[in-house]
Wavefront OBJ file of the C-alpha trace (Angstrom):
o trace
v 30.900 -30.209 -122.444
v 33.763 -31.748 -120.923
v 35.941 -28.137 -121.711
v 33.047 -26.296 -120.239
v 33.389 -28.074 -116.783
v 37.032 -27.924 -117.442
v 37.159 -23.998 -117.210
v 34.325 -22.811 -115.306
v 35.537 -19.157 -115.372
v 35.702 -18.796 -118.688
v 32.954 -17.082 -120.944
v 30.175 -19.603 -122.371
v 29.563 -19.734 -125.976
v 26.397 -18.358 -127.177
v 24.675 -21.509 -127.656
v 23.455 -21.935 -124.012
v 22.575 -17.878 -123.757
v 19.000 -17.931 -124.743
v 18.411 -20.711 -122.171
v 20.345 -18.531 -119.395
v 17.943 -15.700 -120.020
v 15.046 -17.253 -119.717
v 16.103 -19.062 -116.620
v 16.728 -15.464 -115.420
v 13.908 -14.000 -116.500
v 11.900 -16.925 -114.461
v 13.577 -16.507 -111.110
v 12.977 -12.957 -111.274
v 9.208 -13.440 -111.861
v 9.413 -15.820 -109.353
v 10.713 -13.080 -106.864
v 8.269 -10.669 -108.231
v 5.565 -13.261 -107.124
v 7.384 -13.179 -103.523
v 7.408 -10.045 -102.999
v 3.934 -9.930 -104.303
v 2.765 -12.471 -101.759
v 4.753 -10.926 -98.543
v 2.952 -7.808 -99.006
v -0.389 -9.296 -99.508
v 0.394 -11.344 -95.939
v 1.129 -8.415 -94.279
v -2.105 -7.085 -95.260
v -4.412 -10.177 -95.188
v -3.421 -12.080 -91.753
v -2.111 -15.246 -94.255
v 0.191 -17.433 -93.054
v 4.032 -17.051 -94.042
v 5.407 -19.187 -97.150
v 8.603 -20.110 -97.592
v 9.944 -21.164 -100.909
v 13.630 -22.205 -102.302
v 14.955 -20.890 -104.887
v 17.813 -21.774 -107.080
v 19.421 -20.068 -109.894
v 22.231 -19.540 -111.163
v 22.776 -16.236 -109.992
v 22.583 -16.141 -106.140
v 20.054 -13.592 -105.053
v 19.412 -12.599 -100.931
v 15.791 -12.581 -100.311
v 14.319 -9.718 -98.666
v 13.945 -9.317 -94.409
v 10.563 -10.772 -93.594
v 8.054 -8.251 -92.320
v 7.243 -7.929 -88.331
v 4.728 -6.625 -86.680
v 6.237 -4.740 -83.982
v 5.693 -5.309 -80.301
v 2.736 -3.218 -78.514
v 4.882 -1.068 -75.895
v 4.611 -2.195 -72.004
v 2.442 -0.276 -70.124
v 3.625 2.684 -67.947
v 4.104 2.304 -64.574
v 1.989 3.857 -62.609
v 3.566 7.147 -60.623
v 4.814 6.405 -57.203
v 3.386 9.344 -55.079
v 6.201 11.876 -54.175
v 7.736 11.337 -50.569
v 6.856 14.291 -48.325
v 10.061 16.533 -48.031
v 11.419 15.783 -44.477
v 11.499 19.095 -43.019
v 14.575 18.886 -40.025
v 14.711 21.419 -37.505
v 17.420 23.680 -37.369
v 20.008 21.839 -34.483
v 19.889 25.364 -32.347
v 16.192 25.535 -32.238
v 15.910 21.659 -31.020
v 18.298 22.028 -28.770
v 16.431 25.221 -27.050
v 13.128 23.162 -27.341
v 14.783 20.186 -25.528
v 16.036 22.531 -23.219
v 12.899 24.074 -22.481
v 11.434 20.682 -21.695
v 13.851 19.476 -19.531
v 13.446 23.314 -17.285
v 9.670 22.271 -17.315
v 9.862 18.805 -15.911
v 12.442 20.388 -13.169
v 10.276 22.799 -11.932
v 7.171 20.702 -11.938
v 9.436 18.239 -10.127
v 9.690 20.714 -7.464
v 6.515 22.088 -7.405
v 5.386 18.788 -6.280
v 8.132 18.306 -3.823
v 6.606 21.821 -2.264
v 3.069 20.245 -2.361
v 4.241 17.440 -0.596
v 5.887 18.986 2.084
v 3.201 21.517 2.738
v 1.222 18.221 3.059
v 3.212 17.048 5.540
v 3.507 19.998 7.731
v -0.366 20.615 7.623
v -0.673 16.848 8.761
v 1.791 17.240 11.498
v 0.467 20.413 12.889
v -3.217 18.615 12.421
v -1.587 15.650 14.901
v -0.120 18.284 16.968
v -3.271 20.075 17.591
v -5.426 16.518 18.209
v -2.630 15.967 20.737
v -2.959 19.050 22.497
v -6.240 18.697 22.721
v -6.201 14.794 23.790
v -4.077 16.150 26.423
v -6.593 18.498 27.195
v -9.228 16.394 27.797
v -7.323 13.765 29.821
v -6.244 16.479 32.178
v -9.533 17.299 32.684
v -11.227 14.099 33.421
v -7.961 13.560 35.785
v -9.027 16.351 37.931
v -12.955 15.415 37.704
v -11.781 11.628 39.061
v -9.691 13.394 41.526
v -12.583 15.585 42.656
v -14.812 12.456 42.401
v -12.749 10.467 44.824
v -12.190 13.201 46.927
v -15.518 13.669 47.610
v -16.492 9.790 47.677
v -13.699 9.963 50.643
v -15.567 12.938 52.301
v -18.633 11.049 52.628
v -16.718 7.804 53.748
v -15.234 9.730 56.456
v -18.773 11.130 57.545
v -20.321 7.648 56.913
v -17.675 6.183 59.157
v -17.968 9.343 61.978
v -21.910 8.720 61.846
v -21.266 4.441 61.930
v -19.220 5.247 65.214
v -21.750 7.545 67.152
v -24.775 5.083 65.893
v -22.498 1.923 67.475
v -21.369 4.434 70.461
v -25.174 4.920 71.393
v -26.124 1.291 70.626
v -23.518 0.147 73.186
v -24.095 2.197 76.153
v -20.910 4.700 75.367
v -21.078 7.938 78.014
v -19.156 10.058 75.807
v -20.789 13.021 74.646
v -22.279 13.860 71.139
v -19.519 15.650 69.945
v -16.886 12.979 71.414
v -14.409 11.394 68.660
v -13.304 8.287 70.888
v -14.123 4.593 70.272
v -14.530 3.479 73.991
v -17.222 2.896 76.105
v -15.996 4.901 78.672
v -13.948 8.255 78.301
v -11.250 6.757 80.471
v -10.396 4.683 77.370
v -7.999 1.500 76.879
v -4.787 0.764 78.381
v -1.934 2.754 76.918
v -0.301 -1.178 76.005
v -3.868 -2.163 74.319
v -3.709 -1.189 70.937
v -0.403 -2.957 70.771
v -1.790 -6.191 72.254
v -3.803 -5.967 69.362
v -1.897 -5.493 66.834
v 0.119 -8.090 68.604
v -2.682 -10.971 67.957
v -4.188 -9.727 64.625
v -0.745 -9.113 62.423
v 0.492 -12.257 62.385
v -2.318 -13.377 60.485
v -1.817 -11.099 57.819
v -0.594 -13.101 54.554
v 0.493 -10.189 51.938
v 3.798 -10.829 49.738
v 3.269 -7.637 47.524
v 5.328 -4.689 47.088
v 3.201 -1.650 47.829
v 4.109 1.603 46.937
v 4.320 3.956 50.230
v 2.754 2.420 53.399
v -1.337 3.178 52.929
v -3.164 3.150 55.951
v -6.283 0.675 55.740
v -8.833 1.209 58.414
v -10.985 -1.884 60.131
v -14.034 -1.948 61.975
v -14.402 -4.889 64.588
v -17.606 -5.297 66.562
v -16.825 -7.855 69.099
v -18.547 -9.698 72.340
v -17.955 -9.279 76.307
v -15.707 -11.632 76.050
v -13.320 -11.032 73.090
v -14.994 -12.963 69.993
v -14.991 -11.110 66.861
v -18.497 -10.662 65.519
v -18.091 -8.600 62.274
v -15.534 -6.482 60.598
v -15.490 -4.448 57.530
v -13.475 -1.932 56.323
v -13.642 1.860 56.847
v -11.212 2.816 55.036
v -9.342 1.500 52.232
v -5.689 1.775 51.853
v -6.188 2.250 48.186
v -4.284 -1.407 47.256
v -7.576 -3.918 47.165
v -4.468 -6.689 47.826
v -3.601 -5.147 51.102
v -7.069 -4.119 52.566
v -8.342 -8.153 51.699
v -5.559 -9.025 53.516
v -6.134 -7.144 56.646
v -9.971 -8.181 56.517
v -8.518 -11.975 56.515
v -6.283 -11.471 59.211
v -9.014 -9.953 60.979
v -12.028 -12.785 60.780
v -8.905 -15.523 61.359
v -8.334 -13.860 64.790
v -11.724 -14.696 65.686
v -11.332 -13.524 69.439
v -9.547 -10.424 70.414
v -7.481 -10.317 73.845
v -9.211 -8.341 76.988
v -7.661 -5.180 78.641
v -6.281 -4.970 81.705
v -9.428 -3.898 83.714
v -10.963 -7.326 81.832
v -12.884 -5.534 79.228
v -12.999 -5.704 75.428
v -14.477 -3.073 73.953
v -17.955 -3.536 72.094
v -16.242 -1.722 68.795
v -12.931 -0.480 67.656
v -11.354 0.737 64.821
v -8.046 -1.158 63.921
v -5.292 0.532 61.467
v -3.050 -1.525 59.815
v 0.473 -0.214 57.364
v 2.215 -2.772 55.848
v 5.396 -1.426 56.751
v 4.390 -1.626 60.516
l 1 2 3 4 5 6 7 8 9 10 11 12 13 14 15 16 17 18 19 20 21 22 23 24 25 26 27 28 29 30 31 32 33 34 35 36 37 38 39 40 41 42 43 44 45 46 47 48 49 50 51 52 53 54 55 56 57 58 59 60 61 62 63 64 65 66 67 68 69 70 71 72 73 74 75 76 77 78 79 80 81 82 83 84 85 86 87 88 89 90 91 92 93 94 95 96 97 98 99 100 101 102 103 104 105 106 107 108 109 110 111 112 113 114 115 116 117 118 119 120 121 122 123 124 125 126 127 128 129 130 131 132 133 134 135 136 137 138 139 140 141 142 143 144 145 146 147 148 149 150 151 152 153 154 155 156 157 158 159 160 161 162 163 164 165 166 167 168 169 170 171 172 173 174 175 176 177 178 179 180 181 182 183 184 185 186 187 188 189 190 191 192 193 194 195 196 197 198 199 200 201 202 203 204 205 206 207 208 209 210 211 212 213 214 215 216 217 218 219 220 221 222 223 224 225 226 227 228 229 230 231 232 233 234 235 236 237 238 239 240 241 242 243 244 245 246 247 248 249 250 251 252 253 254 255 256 257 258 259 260 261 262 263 264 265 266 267 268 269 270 271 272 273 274 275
C-alpha cells in the first residue's frame, strides 16, 4: 500500500482491477440515470436535481437544458412621414413676386378711392357754399327791399304827421306846402341855430359812429317855448345816437322864442353827430 501511494503513476497490479470496473461500471449507470432524468424533466415540468458525483475517472456532465426565451414583441410600424414636397426656388420666388405686385396695386387702388372721395366731398362743400351764398344774397336784397320800403312809408307817415299837425295848429300854408311853420314867412334865418344852440349841449353820446347819420325829431311845443312831446321821425340807423338825441330833447324842456316872439307849435329838429 505504502508503494502504491508512493508511485501514483505507475500501473496497479491486478488485484484492485475487478473493484475499478465495477466502480466504473456504477458511475456510468449512474450517468445513464442522469441523463435519463434530465430528459424526463424537460418533458414533465419536474424540478431540476443536482447530484455529485465522484469517481475516479473525472467525467463533465452534460449542459443543462433551457427553455428558450419567447421573442419580444414587434414594434408596432411608425406610419411613414409624408414626403415634403419643396417648391422649386424659381417658382416661389415668382409666386412671392406676384403677391407682393398684388398688394401694390391694391395699395393704390385704394389710394385712388380715397382721393376720388375727397374730391367728390370737396366739390359737394363747394356746391353747398355756392348755394349758401346764394341764398344769403338773396335774403340781403329782400331786407334791403324790406327796409326800403318800411322807409317809404316812414317818410309818408311823417309827410301826413306834418299836414295833420299843420291843420291842427292853424298853419295857412297850402295842401301841397312842405314847410313846418305856421306862417309861410317862416323862422328867422338865425332860428334853427338858436336851436341847435340850446338842445346839443344836452346830448350825452361817447360812441364812434360810422359816417354822420342824420336822426330826425319831432317837437310839439307851447306858446311859450315848453316842450310838450317829441319822438323821432327818423332814425339815424345807430339806436345809441337817436336815444341820445330824444334825451337831449325832453332835458331841454323849453325851447327859445324867435325874434318876432313866437315858437312854433311843431318843428322838426335834425341832429349829426359830427355837427
Amino acid at each position: 500500500m505504502a508503494t502504491a501511494l508512493a508511485q501514483p503513476l505507475r500501473p496497479q497490479s491486478n488485484v484492485g482491477l475487478g473493484r475499478g470496473v465495477g466502480l466504473a461500471l456504477l458511475a456510468h449507470a449512474v450517468l445513464l440515470l442522469a441523463l435519463k432524468a434530465g430528459l424526463d424533466w424537460r418533458s414533465h415540468d419536474e424540478p431540476a436535481l443536482e447530484a455529485e458525483l465522484w469517481s475516479a475517472v473525472p467525467e463533465a456532465a452534460a449542459p443543462k437544458a433551457m427553455e428558450p426565451e419567447p421573442p419580444p414583441p414587434a414594434p408596432a410600424p411608425r406610419p411613414a412621414p409624408k414626403p415634403q414636397v419643396q417648391e422649386p426656388e424659381p417658382q416661389r420666388d415668382a409666386q412671392i413676386a406676384i403677391e407682393r405686385e398684388r398688394k401694390l396695386q391694391q395699395k393704390l387702388q385704394e389710394q385712388r378711392e380715397l382721393a376720388e372721395r375727397k374730391k367728390q366731398e370737396r366739390l359737394a362743400a363747394e356746391k353747398l357754399r355756392q348755394e349758401q351764398a346764394k341764398a344769403d344774397k338773396l335774403k340781403e336784397e329782400q331786407e334791403k327791399r324790406a327796409k326800403a320800403q318800411e322807409e317809404a312809408r316812414r317818410e309818408a307817415q311823417r309827410q301826413e304827421n306834418l299836414r295833420r299837425i299843420q291843420g291842427l295848429a292853424g298853419a295857412s300854408g297850402g295842401p301841397q306846402s312842405t314847410g313846418t311853420a305856421l306862417q309861410s314867412s317862416g323862422p328867422s334865418a338865425n332860428y334853427a341855430g338858436r336851436i341847435k344852440a340850446r338842445v346839443r349841449p344836452n346830448i350825452v353820446f361817447a360812441e364812434t359812429v360810422a359816417g354822420n347819420p342824420l336822426a330826425e325829431v319831432e317837437v310839439r311845443c307851447a306858446p311859450d317855448g315848453l316842450i310838450l312831446a317829441a319822438r323821432l321821425l327818423k332814425s339815424s340807423g345807430h339806436a345809441g345816437w337817436d336815444q341820445a338825441v330824444l334825451r337831449a330833447v325832453e332835458k331841454t324842456e323849453r325851447l327859445p322864442r324867435d325874434t318876432d316872439g313866437r315858437v312854433p307849435a311843431s318843428m322838426v329838429l335834425a341832429f349829426r353827430p359830427n355837427e
